[in-house]
N, C-alpha and C positions, 0 to 999 in steps of 0.2 A: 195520718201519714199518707195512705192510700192518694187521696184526694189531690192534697199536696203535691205527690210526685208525678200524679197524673198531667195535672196542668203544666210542671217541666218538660213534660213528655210533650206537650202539645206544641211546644217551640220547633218540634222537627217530625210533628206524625202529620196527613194529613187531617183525623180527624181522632178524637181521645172519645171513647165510649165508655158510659155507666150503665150498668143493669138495672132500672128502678126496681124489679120487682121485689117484692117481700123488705124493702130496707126501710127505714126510719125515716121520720120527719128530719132529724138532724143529720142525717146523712144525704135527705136530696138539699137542704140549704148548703151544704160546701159544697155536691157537686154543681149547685147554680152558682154558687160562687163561685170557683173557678173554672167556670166554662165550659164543661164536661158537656156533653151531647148525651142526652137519655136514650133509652132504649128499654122497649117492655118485658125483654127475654132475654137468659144467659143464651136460650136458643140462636137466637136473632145475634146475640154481641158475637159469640162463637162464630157464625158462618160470615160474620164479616170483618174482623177483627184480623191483623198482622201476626200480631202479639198482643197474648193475655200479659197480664200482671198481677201476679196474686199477692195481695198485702192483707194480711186477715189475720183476728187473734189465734195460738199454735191450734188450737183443740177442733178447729171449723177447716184447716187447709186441708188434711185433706179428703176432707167427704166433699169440699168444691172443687180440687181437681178432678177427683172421681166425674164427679157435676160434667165438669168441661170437658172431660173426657168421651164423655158416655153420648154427649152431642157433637161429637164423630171430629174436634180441632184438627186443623192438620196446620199450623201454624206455631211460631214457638212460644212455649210457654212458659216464663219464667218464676219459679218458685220463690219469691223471695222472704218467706213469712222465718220467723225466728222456731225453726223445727230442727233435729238433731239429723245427722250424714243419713242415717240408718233409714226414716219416713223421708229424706228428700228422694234417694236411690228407688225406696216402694212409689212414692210418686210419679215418679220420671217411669217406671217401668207400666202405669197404668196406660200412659200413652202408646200409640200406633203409627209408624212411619207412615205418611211423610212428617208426622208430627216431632217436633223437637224441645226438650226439656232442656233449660239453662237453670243452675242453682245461682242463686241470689239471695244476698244479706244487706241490710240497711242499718248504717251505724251512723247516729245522731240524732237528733231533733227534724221536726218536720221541716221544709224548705222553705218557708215564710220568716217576715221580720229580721232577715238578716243570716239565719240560718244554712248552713250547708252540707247535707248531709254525706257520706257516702256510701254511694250503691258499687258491693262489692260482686264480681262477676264468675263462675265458672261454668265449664262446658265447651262443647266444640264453636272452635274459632271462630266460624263467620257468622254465628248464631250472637256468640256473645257479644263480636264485632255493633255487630247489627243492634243489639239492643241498647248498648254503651254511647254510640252514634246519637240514640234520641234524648240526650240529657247532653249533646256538646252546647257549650254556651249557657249552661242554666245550672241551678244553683244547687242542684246535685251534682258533686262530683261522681262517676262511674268507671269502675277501676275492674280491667280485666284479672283473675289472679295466674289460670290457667284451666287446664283442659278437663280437670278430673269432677265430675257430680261428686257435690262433698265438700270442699274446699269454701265456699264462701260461708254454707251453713257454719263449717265447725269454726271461722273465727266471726262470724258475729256472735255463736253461742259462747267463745271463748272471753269474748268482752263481754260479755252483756251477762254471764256469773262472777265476774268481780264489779263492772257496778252495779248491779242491781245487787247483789247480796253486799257490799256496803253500808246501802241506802239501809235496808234491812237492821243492818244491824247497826246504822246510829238511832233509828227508832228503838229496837231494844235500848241500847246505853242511854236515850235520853227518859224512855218508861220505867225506867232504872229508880235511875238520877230522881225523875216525877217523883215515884213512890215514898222515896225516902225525903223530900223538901229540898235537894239539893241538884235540881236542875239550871238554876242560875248559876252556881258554880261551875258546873260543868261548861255550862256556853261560855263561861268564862275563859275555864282551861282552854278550851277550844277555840276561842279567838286569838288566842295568843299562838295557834298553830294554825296557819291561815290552810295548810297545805292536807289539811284532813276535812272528809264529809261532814266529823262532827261542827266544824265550824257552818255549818249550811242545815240546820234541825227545823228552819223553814220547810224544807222541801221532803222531811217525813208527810206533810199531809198530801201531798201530792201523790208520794209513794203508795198513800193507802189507796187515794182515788185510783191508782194502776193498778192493786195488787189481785185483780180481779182476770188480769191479763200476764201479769207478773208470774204469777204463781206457777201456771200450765209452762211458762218458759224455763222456768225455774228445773222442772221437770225432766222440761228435754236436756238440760245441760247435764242433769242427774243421769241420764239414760247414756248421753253422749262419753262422759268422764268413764261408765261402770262397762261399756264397749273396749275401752281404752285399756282396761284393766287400773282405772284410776279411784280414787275414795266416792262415792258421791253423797257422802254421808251430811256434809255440808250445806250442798244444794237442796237435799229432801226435807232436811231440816228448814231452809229458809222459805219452802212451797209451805211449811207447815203452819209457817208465822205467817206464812202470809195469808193465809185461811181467812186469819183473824179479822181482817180488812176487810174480805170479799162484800160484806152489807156498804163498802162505802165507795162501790163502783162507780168511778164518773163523777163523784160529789165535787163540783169545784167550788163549794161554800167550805169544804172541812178545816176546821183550823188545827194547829198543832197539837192544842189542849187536847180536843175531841179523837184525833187521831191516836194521841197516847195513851187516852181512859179505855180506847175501845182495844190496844194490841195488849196493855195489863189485861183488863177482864172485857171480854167480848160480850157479856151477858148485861156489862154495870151501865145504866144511866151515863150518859155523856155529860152530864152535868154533877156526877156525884164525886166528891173531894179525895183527894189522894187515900191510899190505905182502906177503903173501905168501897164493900163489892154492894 
């Protein structure tokens, strides 16, 4: 995602900086791929950089704000990683004026292949202005909401606990369904309702490959709801299932099969037959 929305960003910055250092082999081939300009230091990006953009799994934002902060930014920084009202506020408070924190949420799919995502926007006006401006024309759409730090976090986190906890839970109903030999039935039921996830049990293995990044989000919507005075019994439960997954980080070989023997029993062979561990 990061990656992705950087290179929309390049449509209108003069120049889109990466920080090589400490990151992956597969993280410098996308930012070569799209065009990203390297750089050896957060140091270095910091004292030249407009605007940061933090797009990071929830559990790493923010000891890299901390990061960004602690290299003296005075530029604005927009938070935009999937973390609840409450660590966006602790965030934004790490910075020091002339420094400016904009809350930011991204809801979709990366910007590639047809894709559109939306980056949703809060914080003061000419900040948010300003950052909105670098995605006009590109295939992020960027949507101011208003002025309050809070507001973009709590509706990405607002989406992003009914579908992710969906997803979640057509993998239980189809590990269900597996266990007892009555998983073709169910796809069955399910295609005849075109209009439910369970019609889509392709995309449990996908789920499992996220639920490594799932889970911590999972979290914050728990934190965010139990603020509210709301249940979060739900969402804690679903960070729980997703535990189950976390060995199949990033696997884009996992099939469906493999995905359901491992959220039944996390301990079983991938290869061993229904009903038995």
């Amino acid at each position: 995602m990061g990656a992705a929305v950087a290179a929309c960003a390049a449509a209108n910055a003069a120049a889109v900086l990466w920080c090589a250092d400490g990151r992956s082999p597969a993280s410098a081939r996308r930012a070569e791929r799209f065009g990203l300009e390297p750089v050896p230091s957060l140091r270095e990006l910091t004292g030249r950089a407009d605007i940061v953009i933090s797009l990071c799994p929830p559990a790493a934002a923010e000891e890299l704000a901390r990061e960004v902060a602690g290299h003296g930014f005075t530029g604005v920084y927009v938070e935009a990683n999937a973390v609840n009202p409450e660590r966006t506020a602790r965030i934004a408070a790490l910075f020091a004026p002339p420094a400016t924190v904009v809350d930011g949420g991204v809801i979709g799919a990366p910007p590639v292949n047809g894709s559109s995502p939306a980056l949703y926007l809060s914080g003061p006006e000419a900040q948010t202005t300003a950052v909105a401006r670098l995605f006009d024309g590109t295939a992020v759409r960027a949507e101011v909401l208003g002025p309050r730090i809070g507001q973009a976090s709590a509706l990405k986190l607002a989406y992003a606990g009914f579908q992710k906890v969906s997803r979640v839970l057509v993998g239980l109903s189809y590990a269900l369904a597996h266990e007892h030999g009555v998983e073709g039935e169910l796809r069955e039921v399910a295609r005849r309702r075109s209009d439910t996830y369970l019609a889509e049990p392709e995309y449990v293995a996908s789920a499992a490959a996220r639920a490594w990044r799932w889970g911590p989000e999972m979290d914050e919507i728990a934190d965010t709801l139990e603020t509210a005075g709301l249940p979060p019994e739900l969402l804690r439960a679903a960070a729980t299932t997703l535990e189950r997954w976390h060995d199949s980080k990033d696997d884009a070989d996992l099939t469906l099969a493999e995905a359901l023997g491992r959220l039944a029993s996390p301990d079983r062979p991938l290869d061993a037959p229904p009903g038995r561990a």
